[in-house]
MDAnalysis code that builds the backbone (N, CA, C; Angstrom):
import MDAnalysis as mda
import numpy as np

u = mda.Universe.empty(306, n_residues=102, atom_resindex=np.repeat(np.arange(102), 3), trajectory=True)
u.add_TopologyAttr("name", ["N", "CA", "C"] * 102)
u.add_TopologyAttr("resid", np.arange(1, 103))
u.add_TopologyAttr("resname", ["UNK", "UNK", "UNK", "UNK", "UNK", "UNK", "UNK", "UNK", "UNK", "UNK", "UNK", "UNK", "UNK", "UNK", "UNK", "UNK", "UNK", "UNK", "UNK", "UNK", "UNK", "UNK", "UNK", "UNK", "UNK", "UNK", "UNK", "UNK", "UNK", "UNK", "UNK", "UNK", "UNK", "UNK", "UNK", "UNK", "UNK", "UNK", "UNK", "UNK", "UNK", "UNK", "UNK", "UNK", "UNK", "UNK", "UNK", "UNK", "UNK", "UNK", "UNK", "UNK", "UNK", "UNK", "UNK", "UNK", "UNK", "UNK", "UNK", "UNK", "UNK", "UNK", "UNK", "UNK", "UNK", "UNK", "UNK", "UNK", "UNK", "UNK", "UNK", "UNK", "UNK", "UNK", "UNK", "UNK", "UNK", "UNK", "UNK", "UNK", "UNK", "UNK", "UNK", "UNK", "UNK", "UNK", "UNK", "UNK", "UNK", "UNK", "UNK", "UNK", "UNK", "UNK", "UNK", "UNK", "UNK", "UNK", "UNK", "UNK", "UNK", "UNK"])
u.atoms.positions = np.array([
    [-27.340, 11.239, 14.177],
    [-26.311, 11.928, 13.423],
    [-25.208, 10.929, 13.065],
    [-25.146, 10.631, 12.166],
    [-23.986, 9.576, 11.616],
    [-22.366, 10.230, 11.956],
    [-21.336, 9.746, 12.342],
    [-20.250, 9.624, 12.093],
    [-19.382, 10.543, 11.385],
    [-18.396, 11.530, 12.020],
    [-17.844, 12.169, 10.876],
    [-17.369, 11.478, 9.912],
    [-16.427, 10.243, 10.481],
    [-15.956, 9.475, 9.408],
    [-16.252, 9.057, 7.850],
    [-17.424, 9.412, 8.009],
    [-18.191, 9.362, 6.625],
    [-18.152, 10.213, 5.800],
    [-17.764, 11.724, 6.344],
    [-17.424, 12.171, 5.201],
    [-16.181, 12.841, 4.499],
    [-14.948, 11.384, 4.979],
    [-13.923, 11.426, 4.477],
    [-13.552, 10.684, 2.703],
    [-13.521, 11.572, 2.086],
    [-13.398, 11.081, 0.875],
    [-12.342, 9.941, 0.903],
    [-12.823, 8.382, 0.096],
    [-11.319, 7.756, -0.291],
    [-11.098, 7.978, -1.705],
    [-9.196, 7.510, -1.135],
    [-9.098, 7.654, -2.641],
    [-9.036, 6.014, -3.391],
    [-9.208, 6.812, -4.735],
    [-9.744, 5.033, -5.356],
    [-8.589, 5.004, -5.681],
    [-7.952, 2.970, -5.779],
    [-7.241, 2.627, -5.688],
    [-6.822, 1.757, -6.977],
    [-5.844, 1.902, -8.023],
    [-5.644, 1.330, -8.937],
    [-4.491, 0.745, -9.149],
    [-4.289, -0.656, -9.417],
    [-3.148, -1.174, -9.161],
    [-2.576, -1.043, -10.888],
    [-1.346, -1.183, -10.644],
    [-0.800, -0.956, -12.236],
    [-1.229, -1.956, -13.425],
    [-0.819, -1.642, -14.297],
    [-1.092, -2.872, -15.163],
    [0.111, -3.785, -15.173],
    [0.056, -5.100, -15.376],
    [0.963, -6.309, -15.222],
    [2.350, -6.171, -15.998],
    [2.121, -5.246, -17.099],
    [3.028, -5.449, -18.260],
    [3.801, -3.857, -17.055],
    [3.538, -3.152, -16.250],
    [4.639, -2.051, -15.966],
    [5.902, -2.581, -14.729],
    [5.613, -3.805, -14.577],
    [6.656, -4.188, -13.745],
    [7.832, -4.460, -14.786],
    [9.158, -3.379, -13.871],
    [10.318, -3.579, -14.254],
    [11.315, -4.474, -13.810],
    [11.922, -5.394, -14.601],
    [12.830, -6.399, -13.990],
    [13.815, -5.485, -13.754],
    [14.678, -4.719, -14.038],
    [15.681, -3.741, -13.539],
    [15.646, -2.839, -12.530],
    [13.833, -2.351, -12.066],
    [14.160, -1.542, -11.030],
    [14.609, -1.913, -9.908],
    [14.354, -1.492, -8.725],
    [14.640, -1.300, -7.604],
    [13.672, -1.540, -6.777],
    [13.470, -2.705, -5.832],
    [12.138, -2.955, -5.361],
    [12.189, -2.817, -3.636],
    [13.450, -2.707, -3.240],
    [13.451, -2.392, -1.908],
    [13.094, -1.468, -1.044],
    [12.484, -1.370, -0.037],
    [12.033, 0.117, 0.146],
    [13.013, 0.803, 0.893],
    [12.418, 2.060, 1.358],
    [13.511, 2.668, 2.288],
    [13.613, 2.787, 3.399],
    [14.097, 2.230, 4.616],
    [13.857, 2.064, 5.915],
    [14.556, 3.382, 6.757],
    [13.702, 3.242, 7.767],
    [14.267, 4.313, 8.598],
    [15.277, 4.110, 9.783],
    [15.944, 2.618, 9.325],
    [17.591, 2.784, 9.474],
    [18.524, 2.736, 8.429],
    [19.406, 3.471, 7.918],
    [19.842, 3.249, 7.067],
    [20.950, 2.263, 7.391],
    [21.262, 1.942, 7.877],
    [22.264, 0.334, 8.468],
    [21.915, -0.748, 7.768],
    [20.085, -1.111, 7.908],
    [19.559, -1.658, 7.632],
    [20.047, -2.526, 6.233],
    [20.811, -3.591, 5.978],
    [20.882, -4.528, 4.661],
    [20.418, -5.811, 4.220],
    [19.965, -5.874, 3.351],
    [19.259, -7.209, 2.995],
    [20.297, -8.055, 2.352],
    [20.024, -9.363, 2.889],
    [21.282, -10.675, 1.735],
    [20.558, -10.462, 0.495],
    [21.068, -11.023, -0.578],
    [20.933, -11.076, -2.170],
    [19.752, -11.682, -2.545],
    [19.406, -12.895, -1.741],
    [18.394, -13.630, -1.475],
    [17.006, -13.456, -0.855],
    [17.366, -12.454, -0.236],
    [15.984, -11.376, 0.481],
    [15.756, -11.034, -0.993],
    [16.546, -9.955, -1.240],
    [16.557, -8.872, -1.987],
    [15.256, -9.960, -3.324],
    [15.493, -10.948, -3.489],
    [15.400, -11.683, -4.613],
    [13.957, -12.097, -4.528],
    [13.772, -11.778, -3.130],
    [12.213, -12.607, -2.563],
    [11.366, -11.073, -2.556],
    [11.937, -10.099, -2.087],
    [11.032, -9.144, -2.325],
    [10.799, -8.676, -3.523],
    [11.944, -8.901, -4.730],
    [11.729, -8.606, -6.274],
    [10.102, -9.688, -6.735],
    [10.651, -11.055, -6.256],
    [9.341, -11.878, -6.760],
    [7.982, -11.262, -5.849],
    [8.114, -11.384, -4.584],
    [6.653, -11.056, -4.297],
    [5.638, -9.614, -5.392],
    [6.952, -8.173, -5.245],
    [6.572, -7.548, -5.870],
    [5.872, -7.905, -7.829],
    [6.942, -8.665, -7.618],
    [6.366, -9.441, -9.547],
    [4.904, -9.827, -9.192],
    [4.753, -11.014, -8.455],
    [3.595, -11.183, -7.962],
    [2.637, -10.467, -7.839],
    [3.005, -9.350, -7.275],
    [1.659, -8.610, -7.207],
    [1.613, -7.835, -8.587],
    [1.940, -7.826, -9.067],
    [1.948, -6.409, -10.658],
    [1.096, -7.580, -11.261],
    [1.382, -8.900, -11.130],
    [1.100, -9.987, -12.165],
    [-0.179, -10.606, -11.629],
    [-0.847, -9.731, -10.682],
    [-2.193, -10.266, -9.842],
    [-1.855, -11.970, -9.960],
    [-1.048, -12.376, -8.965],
    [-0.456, -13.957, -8.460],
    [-0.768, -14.133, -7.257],
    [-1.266, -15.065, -6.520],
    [-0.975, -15.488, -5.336],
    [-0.092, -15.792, -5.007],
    [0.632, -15.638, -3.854],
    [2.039, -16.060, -3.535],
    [2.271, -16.475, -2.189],
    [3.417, -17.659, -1.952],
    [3.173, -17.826, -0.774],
    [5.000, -18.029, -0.935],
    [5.552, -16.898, 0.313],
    [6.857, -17.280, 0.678],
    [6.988, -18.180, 1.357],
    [8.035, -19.080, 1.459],
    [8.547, -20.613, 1.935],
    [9.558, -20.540, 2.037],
    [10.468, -20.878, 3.000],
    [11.820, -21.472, 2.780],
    [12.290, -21.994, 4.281],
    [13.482, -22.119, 4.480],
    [13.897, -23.044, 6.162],
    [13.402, -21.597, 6.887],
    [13.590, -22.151, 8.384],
    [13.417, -21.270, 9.454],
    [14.723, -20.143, 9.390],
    [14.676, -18.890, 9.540],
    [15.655, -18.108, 9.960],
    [16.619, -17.274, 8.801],
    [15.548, -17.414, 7.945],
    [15.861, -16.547, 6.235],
    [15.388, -15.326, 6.033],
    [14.519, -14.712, 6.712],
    [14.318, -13.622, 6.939],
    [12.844, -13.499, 6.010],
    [11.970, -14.451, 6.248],
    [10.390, -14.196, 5.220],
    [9.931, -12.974, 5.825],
    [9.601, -12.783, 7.172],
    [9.313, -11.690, 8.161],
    [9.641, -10.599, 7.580],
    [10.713, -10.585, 7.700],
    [11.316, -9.187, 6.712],
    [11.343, -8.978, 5.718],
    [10.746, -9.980, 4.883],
    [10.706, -9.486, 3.243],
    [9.203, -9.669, 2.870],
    [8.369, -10.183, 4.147],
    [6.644, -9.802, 3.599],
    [6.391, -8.280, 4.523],
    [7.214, -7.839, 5.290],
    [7.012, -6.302, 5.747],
    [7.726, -5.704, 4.775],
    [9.047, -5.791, 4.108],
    [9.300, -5.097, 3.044],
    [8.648, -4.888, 1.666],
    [7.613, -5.909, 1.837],
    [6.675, -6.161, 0.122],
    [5.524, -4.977, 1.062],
    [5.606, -5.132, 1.783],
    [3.958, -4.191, 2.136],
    [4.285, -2.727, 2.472],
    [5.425, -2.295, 2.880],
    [6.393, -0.943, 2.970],
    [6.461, -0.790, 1.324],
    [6.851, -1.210, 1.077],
    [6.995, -1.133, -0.982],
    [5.607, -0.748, -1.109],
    [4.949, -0.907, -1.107],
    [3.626, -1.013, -1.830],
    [2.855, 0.417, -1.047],
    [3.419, 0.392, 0.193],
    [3.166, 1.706, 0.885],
    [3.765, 3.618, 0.548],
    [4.567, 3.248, 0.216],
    [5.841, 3.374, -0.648],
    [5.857, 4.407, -1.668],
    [5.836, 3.185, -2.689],
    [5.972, 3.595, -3.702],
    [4.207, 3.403, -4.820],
    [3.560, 2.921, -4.418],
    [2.025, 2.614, -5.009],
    [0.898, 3.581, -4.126],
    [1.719, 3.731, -3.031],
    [0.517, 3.928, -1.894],
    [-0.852, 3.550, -1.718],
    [-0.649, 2.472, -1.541],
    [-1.176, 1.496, -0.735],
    [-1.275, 1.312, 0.438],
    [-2.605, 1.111, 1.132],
    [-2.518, 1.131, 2.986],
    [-2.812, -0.440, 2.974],
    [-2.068, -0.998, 4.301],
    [-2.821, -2.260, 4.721],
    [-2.836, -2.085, 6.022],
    [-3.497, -3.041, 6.587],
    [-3.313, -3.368, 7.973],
    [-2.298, -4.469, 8.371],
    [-1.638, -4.544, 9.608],
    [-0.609, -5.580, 9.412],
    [-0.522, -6.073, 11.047],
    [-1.263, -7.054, 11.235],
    [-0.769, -7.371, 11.968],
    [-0.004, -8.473, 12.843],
    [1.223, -8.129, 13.590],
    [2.112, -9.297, 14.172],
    [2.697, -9.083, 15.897],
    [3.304, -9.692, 15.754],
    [4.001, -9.702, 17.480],
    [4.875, -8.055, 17.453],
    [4.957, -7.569, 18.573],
    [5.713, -6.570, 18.710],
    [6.924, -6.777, 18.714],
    [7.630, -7.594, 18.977],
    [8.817, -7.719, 19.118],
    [9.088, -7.652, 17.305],
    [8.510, -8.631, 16.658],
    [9.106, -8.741, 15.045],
    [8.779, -7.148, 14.557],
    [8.028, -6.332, 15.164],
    [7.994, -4.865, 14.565],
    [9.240, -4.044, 15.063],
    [9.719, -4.243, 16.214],
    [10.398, -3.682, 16.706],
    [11.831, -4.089, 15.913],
    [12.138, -5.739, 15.697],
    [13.619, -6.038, 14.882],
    [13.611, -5.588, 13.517],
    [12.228, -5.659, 13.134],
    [12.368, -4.976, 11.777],
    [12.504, -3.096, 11.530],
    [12.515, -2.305, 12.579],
    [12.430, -0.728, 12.917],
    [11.313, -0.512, 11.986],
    [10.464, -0.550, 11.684],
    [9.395, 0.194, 10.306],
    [9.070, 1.508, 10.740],
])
């Protein structure tokens, strides 16, 4: 007898087309602290990753130690959870789940 799991329908998954990314929207997601603020420069890294992905890009965040990449490749994947709904798997240290509250 196979698995119930099997007969869970998915749903199919379509990513937008390249040309619907808006440079004006709003790409941050919404956390479940509202305390929670990003510098200008976050804010700027999660606008590009999101470009990135509308624009099917590879991307690789970079910058010195202690800029907050952590928090703005969990905020690109909360976005995408979000507002696209999109599932991923994600995994990291507990502690960086815990400073980030998701």
């Amino acid at each position: 007898m196979p698995p119930a799991h099997h007969n869970v329908q998915q749903k199919t998954f379509r990513r937008p087309k390249p040309s619907a990314f808006d440079d004006d929207a709003e790409y941050v997601p919404n956390y479940s602290d509202p305390n929670l603020t990003l510098r200008d420069y976050q804010v700027e890294g999660i606008k590009w990753l999101v470009y990135c992905w509308y624009k099917r890009r590879n991307s690789i965040l970079a910058d010195e130690m202690g800029l907050g990449k952590t928090l703005q490749s969990v905020s690109i994947l909360q976005y995408l959870v979000q507002e696209e709904e999109n599932r991923f798997a994600l995994l990291t240290r507990r502690d960086t789940l815990r400073s980030t509250d998701c």
